[in-house]
VEXDREN-2710 file (C-alpha; in Angstrom, 1 decimal):
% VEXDREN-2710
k/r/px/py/pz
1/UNK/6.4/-26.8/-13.0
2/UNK/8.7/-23.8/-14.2
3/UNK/6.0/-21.8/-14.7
4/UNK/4.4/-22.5/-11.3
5/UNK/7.4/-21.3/-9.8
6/UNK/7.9/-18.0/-12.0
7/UNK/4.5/-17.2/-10.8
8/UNK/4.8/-18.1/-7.3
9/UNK/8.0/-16.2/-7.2
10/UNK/6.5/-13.3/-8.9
11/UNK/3.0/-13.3/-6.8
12/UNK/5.1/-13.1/-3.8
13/UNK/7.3/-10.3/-4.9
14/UNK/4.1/-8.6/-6.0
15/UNK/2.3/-9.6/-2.9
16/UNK/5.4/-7.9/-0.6
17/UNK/4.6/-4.7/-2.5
18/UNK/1.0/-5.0/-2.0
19/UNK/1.3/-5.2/1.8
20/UNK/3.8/-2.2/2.1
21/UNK/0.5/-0.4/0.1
22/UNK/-2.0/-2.6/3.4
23/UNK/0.6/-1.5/5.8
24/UNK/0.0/2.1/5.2
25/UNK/-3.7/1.6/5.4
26/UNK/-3.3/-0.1/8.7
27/UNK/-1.3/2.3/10.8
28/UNK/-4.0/5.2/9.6
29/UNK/-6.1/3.1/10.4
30/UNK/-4.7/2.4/14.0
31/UNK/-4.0/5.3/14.4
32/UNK/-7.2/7.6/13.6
33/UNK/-9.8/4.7/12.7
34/UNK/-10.2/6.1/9.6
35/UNK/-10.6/3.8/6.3
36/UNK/-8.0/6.4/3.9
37/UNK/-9.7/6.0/0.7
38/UNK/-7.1/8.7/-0.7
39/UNK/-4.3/6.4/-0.3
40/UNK/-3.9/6.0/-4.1
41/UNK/-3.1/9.8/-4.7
42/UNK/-0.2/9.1/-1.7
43/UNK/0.9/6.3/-4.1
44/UNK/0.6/8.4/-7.3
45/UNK/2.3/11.8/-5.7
46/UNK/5.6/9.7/-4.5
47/UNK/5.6/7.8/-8.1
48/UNK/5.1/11.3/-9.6
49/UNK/7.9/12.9/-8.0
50/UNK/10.2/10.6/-8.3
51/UNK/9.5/10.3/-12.5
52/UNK/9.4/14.1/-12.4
53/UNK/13.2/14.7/-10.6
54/UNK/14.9/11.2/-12.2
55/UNK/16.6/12.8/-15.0
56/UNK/17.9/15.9/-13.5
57/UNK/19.2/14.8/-9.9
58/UNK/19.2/10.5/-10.3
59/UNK/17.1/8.0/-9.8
60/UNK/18.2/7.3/-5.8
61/UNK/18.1/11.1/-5.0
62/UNK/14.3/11.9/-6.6
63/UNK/13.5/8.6/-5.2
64/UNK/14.5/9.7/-1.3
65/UNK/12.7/13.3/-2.6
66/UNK/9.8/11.4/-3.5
67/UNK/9.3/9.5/-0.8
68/UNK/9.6/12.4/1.4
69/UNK/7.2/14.0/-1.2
70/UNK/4.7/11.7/-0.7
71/UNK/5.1/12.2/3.4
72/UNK/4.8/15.4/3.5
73/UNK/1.7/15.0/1.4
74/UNK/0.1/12.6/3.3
75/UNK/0.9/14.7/6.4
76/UNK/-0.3/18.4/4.7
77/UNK/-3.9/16.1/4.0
78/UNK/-4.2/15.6/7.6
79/UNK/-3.1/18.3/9.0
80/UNK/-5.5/20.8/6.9
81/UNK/-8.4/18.2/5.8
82/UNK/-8.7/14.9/8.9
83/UNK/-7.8/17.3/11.6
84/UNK/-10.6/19.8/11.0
85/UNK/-13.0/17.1/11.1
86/UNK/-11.7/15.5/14.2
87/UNK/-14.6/14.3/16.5
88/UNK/-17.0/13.4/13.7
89/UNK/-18.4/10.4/12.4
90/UNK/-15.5/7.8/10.7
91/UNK/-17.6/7.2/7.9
92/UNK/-17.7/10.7/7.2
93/UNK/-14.2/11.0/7.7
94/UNK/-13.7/8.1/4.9
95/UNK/-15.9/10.0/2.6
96/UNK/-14.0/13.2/3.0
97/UNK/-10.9/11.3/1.9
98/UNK/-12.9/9.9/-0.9
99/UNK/-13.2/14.0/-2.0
100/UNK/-9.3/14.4/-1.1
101/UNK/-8.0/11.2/-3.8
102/UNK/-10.0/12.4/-6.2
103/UNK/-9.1/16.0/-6.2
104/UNK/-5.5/14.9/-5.9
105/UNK/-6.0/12.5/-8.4
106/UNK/-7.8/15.0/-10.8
107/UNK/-4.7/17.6/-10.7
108/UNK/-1.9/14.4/-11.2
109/UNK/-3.6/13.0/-14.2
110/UNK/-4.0/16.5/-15.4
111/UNK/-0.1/17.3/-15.2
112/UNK/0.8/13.5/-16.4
113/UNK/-1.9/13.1/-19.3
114/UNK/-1.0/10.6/-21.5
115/UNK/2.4/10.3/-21.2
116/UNK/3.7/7.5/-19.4
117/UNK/6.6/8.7/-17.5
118/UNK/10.1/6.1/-16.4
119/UNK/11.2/6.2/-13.2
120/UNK/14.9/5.6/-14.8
121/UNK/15.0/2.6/-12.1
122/UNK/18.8/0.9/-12.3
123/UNK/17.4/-2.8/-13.0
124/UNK/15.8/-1.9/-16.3
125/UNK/13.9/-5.1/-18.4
126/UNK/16.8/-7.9/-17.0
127/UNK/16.6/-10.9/-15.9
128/UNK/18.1/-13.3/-13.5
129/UNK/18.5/-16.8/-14.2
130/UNK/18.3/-19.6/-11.9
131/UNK/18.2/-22.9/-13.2
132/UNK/15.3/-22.9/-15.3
133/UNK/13.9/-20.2/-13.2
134/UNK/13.7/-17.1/-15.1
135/UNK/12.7/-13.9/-12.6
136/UNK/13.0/-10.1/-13.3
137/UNK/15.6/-8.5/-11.4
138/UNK/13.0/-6.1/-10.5
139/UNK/11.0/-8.8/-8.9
140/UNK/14.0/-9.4/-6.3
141/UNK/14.4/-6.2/-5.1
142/UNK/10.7/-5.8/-5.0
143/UNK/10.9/-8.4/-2.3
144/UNK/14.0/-7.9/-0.8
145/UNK/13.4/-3.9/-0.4
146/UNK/9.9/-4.5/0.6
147/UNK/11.0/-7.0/3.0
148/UNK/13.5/-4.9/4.9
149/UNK/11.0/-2.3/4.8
150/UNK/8.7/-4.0/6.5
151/UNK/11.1/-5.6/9.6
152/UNK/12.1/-1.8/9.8
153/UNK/8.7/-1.0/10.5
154/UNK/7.5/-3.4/12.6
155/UNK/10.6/-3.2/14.9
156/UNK/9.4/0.5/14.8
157/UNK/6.3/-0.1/15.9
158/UNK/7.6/-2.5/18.7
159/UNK/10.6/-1.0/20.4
160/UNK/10.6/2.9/19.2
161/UNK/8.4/5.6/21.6
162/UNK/6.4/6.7/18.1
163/UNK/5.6/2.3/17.8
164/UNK/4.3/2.6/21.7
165/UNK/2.1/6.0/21.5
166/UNK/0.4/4.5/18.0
167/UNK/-0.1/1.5/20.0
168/UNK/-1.5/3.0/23.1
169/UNK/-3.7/5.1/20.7
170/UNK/-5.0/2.2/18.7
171/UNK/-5.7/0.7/22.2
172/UNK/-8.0/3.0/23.7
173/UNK/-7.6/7.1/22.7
174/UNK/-8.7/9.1/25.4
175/UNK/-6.8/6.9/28.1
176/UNK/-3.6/7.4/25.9
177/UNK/-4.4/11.2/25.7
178/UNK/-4.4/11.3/29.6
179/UNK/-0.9/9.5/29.7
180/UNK/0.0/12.6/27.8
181/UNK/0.1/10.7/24.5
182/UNK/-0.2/13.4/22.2
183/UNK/-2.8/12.1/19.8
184/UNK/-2.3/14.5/17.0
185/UNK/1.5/14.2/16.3
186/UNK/0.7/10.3/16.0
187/UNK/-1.8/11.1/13.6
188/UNK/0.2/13.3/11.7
189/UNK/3.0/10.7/12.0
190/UNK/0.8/7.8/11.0
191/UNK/-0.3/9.4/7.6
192/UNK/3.5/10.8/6.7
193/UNK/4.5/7.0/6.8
194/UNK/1.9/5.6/5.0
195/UNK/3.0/8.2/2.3
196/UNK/6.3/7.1/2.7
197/UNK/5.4/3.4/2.3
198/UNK/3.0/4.5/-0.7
199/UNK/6.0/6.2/-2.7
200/UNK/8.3/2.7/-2.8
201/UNK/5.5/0.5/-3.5
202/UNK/4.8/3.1/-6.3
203/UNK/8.5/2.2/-7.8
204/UNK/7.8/-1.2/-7.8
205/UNK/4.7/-1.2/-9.2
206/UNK/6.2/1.2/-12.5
207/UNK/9.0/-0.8/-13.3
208/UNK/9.5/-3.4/-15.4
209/UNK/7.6/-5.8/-16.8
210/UNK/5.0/-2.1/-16.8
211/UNK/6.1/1.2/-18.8
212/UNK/6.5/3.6/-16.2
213/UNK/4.0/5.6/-14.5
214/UNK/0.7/6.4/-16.3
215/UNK/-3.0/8.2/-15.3
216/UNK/-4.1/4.1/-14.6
217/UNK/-1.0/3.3/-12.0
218/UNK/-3.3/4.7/-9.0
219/UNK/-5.8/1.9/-9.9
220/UNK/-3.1/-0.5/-8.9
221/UNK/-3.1/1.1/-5.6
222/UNK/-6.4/-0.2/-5.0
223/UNK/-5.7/-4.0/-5.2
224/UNK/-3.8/-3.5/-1.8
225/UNK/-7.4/-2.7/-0.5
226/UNK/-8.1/-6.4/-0.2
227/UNK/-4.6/-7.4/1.3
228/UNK/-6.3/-4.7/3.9
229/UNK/-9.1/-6.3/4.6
230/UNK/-8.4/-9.9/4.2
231/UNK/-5.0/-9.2/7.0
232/UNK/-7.3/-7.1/9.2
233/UNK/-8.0/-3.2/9.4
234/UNK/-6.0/-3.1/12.6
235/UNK/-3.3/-5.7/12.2
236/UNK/0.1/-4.8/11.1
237/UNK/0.7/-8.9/10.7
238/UNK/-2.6/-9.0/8.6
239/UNK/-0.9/-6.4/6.6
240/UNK/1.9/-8.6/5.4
241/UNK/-0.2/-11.4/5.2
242/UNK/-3.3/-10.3/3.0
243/UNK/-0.4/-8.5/0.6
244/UNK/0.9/-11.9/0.0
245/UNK/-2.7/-13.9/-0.9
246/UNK/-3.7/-10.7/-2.6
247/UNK/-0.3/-11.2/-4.7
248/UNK/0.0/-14.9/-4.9
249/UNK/-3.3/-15.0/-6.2
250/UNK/-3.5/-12.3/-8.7
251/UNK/-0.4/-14.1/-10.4
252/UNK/-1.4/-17.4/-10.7
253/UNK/-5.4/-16.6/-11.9
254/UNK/-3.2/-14.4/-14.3
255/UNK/-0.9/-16.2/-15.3
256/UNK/-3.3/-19.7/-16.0
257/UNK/-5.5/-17.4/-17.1
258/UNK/-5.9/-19.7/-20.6
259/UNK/-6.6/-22.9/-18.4
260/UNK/-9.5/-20.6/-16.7
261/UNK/-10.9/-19.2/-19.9
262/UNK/-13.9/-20.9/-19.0
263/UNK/-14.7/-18.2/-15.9
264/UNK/-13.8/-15.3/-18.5
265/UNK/-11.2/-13.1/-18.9
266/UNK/-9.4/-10.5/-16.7
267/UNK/-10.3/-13.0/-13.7
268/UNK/-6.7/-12.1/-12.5
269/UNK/-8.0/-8.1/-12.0
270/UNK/-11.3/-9.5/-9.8
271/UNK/-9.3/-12.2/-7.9
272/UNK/-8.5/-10.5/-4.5
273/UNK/-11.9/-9.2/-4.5
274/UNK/-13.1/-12.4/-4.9
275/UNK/-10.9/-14.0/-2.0
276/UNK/-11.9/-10.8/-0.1
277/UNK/-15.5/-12.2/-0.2
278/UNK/-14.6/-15.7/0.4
279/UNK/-12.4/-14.7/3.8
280/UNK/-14.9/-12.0/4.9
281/UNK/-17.5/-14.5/5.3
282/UNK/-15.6/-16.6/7.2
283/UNK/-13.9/-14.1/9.3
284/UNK/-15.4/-10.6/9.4
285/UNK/-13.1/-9.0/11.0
286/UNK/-10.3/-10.4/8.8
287/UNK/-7.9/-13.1/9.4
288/UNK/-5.9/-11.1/11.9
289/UNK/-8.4/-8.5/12.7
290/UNK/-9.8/-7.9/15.9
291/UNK/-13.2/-8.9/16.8
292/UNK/-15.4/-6.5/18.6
293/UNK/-17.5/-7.9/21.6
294/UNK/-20.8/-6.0/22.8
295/UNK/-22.6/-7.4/25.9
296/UNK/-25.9/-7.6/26.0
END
């Protein structure tokens, strides 16, 4: 029963990372209806910047420079890639992001190679104990950070003028545009905080029990695809939802992964995808997604 609750614990702390990684596809999503396949190179560049500036300013400083890092990224790709393709299809707009990951991807690997490079993080490898609970003090503030993160966020998006223009662009684009809505600064917006969200779930996901950041870390990234999907493209809630299945799950497939020897191993790594399926067929549009009508 220890065990169980390690895992839980740590699936839930994993899963609250995971759905600040959902979250950022969401409100691009909401915002432009475009599926950002190039949201692992956001991850990567915060993570990067961060490992890069830890030694010579601190880790809290070249973290806040990384996370602005990673916005100004995410906001330089649309502002000189999505915004010159405005008007066109959305799948070709998700391909063309598929062309911007891996060309940001290619140069990022290039600079790391195969070093794997600390984020000099202050909680290093220790550990909290609780009864016979034993949890990573990383895995705390993995939750509490991402957490607080996320209530910032949605009260953001509820109460704050930028929260009402994404909504009113989500909602229906050209009436917002005519209430003077000005579609492009929430586009730009929506893209410098996913990049924002990208760069802490990047510390989280480099810090112990992993090494630090290595050329692999942006495959992480894409395990938060599912929390996407399972939530709901265009639900903020689905967000925070599908990050916790997606991390709940992972753990405990990983971490019975002897009991389920039987289905292979690595199950843990095809998990989500597998509970992707399973929702998907039930639910299409996701479990908080919104269903699209057509009369006929």
């Amino acid at each position: 029963m220890t065990t169980f609750f390690e895992l839980l614990i740590s699936g839930i702390s994993l899963g609250a990372v995971y759905a600040l990684i959902a979250l950022g596809f969401v409100v691009i999503f909401r915002a432009t209806e475009v599926v950002n396949f190039a949201h692992a190179s956001l991850l990567f560049a915060g993570g990067y910047v961060t490992a890069l500036l830890t030694d010579d300013i601190g880790f809290w400083a070249a973290l806040i420079v990384g996370i602005a890092g990673a916005a100004v990224v995410g906001s330089l790709v649309e502002f000189l890639v999505i915004r010159r393709y405005r008007g066109r299809d959305h799948s070709v707009l998700a391909i063309v992001t598929i062309g911007v990951d891996i060309v940001l991807l290619t140069d990022l690997t290039r600079r790391i190679g195969t070093d794997v490079l600390p984020l000099g993080d202050p909680w290093g490898d220790k550990i909290v104990q609780i009864g016979p609970l034993a949890i990573p003090e990383t895995r705390i503030a993995a939750l509490l950070t991402a957490a607080l993160v996320i209530a910032v966020f949605l009260l953001a998006f509820r109460y704050t003028s930028w929260g009402v223009a994404m909504r009113a662009a989500a909602e229906d684009r050209e009436a917002a545009a005519l209430m003077g809505v000005r579609l492009g600064r929430v586009s730009l917006s929506a893209w410098a905080v996913a990049g924002a969200l990208a760069a802490i779930a990047a510390l989280f996901l480099t810090v112990f029990p992993t090494p630090g950041l290595e050329r692999n870390t942006s495959l992480v990234a894409l395990k938060a695809f599912p929390a996407a999907i399972i939530g709901g493209l265009d639900s903020t809630t689905g967000a925070l939802a599908g990050g916790l299945i997606v991390g709940v799950t992972e753990a405990m497939v990983t971490g019975y992964q002897d009991e389920l020897s039987f289905l292979g191993r690595g199950l843990g790594e095809v998990a989500p995808y597998l509970v992707m399926l399973l929702i998907l067929l039930a639910r299409p549009a996701g479990l908080f997604g919104t269903r699209e009508l057509t009369r006929v």
